[in-house]
N, C-alpha and C positions, 0 to 999 in steps of 0.2 A: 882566590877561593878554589876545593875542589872541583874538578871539571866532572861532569857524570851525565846520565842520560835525565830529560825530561820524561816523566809517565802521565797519562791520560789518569784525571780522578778518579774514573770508573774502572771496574773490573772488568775485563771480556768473559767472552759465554764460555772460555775456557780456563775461567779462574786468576788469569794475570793479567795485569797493566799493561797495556800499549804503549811503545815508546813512540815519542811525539815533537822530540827533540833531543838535541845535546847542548854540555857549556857550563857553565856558570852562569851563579843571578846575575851579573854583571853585564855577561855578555855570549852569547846562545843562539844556536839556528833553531827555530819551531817549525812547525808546518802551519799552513795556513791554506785559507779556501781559495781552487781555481782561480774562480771569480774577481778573487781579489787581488789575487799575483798579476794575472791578465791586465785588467785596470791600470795598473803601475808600471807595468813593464808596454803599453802601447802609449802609457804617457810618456815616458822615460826613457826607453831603448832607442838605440841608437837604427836600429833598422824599424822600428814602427809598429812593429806588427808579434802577434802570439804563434807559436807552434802548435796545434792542435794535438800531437802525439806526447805532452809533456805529460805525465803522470804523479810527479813529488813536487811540489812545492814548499820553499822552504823560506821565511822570513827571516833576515838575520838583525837579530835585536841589541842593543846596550842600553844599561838603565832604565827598560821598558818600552825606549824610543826606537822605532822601526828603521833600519840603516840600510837595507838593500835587501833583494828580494833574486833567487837564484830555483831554475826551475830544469829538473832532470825529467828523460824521456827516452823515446824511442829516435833512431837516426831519419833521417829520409826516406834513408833506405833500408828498413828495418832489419828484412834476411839477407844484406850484403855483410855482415858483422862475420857471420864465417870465413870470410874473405879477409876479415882482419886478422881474426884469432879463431884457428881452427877449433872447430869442435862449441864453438859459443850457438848457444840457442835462445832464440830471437827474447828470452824472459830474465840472459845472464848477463846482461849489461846495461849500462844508461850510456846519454849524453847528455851534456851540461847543454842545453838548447836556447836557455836565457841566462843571463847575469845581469844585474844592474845595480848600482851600488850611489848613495848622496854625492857629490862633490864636498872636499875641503874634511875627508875623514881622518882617522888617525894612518900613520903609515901601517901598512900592510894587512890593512884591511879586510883585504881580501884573498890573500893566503890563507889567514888565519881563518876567515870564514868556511874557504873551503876543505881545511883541516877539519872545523867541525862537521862540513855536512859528512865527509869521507865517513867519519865517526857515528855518525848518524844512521847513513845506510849500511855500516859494517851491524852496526842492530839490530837494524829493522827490515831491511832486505839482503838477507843471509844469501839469496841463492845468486847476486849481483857479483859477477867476477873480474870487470874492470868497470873503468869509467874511460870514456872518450871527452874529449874537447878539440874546438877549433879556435883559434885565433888569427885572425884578418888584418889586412891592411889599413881599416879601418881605423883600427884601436890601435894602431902605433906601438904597441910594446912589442909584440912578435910573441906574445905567451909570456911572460915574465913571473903572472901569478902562478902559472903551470909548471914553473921551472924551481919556483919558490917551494911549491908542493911535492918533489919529485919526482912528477911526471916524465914520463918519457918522453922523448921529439922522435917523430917518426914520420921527419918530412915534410915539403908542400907540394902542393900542386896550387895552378890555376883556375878561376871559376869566374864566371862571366855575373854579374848584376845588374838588373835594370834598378834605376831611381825615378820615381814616380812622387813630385808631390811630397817628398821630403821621405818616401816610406822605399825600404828596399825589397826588391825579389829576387827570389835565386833563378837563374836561367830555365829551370827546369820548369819549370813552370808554364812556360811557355809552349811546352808538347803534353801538359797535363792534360787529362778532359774539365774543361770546365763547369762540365756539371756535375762534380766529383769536391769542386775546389771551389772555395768563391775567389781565392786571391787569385789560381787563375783564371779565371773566368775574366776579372777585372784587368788583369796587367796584359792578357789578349787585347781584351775591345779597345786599352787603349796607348799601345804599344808604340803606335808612332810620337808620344809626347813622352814617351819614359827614353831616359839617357842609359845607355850600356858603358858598361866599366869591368878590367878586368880585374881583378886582384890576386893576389896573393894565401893562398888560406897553409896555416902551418898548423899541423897533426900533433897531438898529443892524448898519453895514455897512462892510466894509472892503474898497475894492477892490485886489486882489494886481497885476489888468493893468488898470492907470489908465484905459484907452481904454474899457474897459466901461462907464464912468460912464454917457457917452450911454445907454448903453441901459437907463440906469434910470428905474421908470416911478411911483417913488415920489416924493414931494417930502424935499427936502433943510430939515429947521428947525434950529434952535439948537437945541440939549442942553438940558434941564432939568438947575437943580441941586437939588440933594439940600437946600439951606438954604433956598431957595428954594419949593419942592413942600411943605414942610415945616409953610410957615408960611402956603400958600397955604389 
C-alpha cells in the first residue's frame, strides 16, 4: 500500500492536521505517550533504564500489533553537537537515545522502521538537521541498521560502564551531582557492587538537510562489519 503521513483527527488552532505518524495501515511508526515508551523500554532494553532528555516517541506498529518502540532526544551533552556539526543549535538535531524492538521479527525490521521515523521527523520536525546514533559492543552488530539506512560512520571511541544489578551506567555519571540525577545518585552509593566494563561505542550520522554535510567536523570512514570486528 501507499506509504504517507498519519494525521491527528483533530484540527490544530491553526486550521491543519498534526502529523502523528508515517507508513502504511500495514505497517507504521505513531507516536505514543512518554509514559508508555518508558515502561517498555525499562522492561525490554538492554541497559534497563530511560533517558530523561528523550522528547519523540515513536511506536512501531504491523497489523495494529506493537513491534518495538524507538525514542529520539537530546545527547548527554546537549551543546557539544557544534562540536560535531558546526553551526547546529542545541533544537537542530536528535539522537536515537532508545530502540527496542520484539525478538523472532521479519528481517530488517528495523531499517525499515527507522526509514519511517527519518520520514516522520522530515514532517514534523522541519527544523531537525541530522540525526546521531550510537552502537555498542553490546549489540554485536557494530551499526548494521545504521549502515542499512545510510548513515554515516564517523568512528569510535571508548567508554567505560558500570553494571549494577543487570542495569547499565555510563561513567559519567559518576561525577554528576546526585542531587540533579537519581541514576547518579544511586550508581554513587553503590559503586563498589557495580562491575566496570570498557566498550567500544561506533558513531553514526544521518544528514535530513544534505547541505549540512560541509559543516561536519568529523571524518567520514567506512562502517565496520560485524564479521569482520569479530574476527579482528
Amino acid at each position: 500500500m501507499k506509504k504517507g503521513y498519519i494525521y491527528a483527527p483533530q484540527m490544530t488552532l491553526f486550521g491543519n492536521k498534526e502529523i502523528i505518524g508515517f507508513g502504511t495501515d500495514d505497517f507504521y511508526v505513531k507516536e505514543m505517550k512518554r509514559v508508555e515508551a518508558n515502561k517498555i523500554i525499562i522492561k525490554n532494553h538492554y541497559s534497563g533504564k530511560v533517558y530523561s532528555a528523550t522528547y519523540i516517541h515513536l511506536g512501531v506498529y504491523a497489523e495494529g500489533g506493537l513491534l518495538g518502540v524507538m525514542q529520539f532526544g537530546y545527547a548527554m551533552n546537549p551543546a557539544s553537537m557544534a562540536s560535531v556539526v558546526s553551526g547546529t543549535g542545541i533544537k537542530e538535531y536528535l539522537e536515537l537515545n532508545r530502540m527496542w524492538f520484539k525478538d523472532g521479527l521479519f528481517k530488517n525490521i528495523k531499517s525499515q522502521s527507522m526509514a519511517l521515523a527519518i520520514k516522520f521527523i522530515k514532517g514534523k520536525h522541519r527544523n531537525i538537521k541530522w540525526i546521531q546514533s550510537f552502537a555498542d559492543e553490546r549489540c554485536n552488530k557494530y551499526g548494521i541498521v545504521y549502515q542499512a539506512c545510510n548513515f554515516l560512520y564517523c568512528g569510535e571511541h571508548k567508554a567505560t560502564f558500570w553494571e549494577l544489578s543487570g542495569t547499565w551506567y555510563h561513567n559519567s555519571l559518576m561525577t554528576r551531582n546526585p542531587k540533579l540525577s537519581k541514576s547518579a545518585a544511586y550508581i554513587q552509593k553503590h559503586k563498589d557492587k557495580a562491575k566496570p566494563e570498557v566498550l567500544r561505542q561506533f558513531r553514526y550520522l544521518y544528514f535530513i538537510k544534505r547541505n549540512e554535510i560541509k559543516n561536519l567536523l568529523l571524518n567520514i570512514e567506512p562502517p565496520p562489519k560485524h564479521y569482520a570486528v569479530e574476527q579482528s
